[in-house]
C-alpha angles and dihedrals in degrees: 000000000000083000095057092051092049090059089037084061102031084051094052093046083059105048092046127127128202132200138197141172148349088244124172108260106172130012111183129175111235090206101251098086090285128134106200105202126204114207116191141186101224109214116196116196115203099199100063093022099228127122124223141178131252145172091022122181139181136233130194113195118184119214127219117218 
């Protein structure tokens, strides 16, 4: 039995994501004296050991001069 819930745990440890964020990912000028900013939740997946993006969103600011 104590062997069972030592793979149960070493299986899920290895199957876990993590998240953290949001974090600016782009931030990019649309020419009119706009700023267009990307804003993303970063996931990293242990198991197969990649990080991705989630949740983005998108923000326009207009400068003044």
């Amino acid at each position: 039995m104590p062997m069972r819930i030592v793979l149960l745990v070493s299986i899920l440890a290895l199957t876990a994501c993590s998240t953290a964020g949001p974090f600016v990912t782009n931030i990019s000028s649309s020419g009119d004296n706009t700023l267009t900013i990307e804003k993303c939740m970063i996931q990293f997946s242990a198991f197969t050991s990649t990080i991705s993006n989630k949740n983005c969103t998108n923000v326009t600011i207009k400068l003044a001069r």
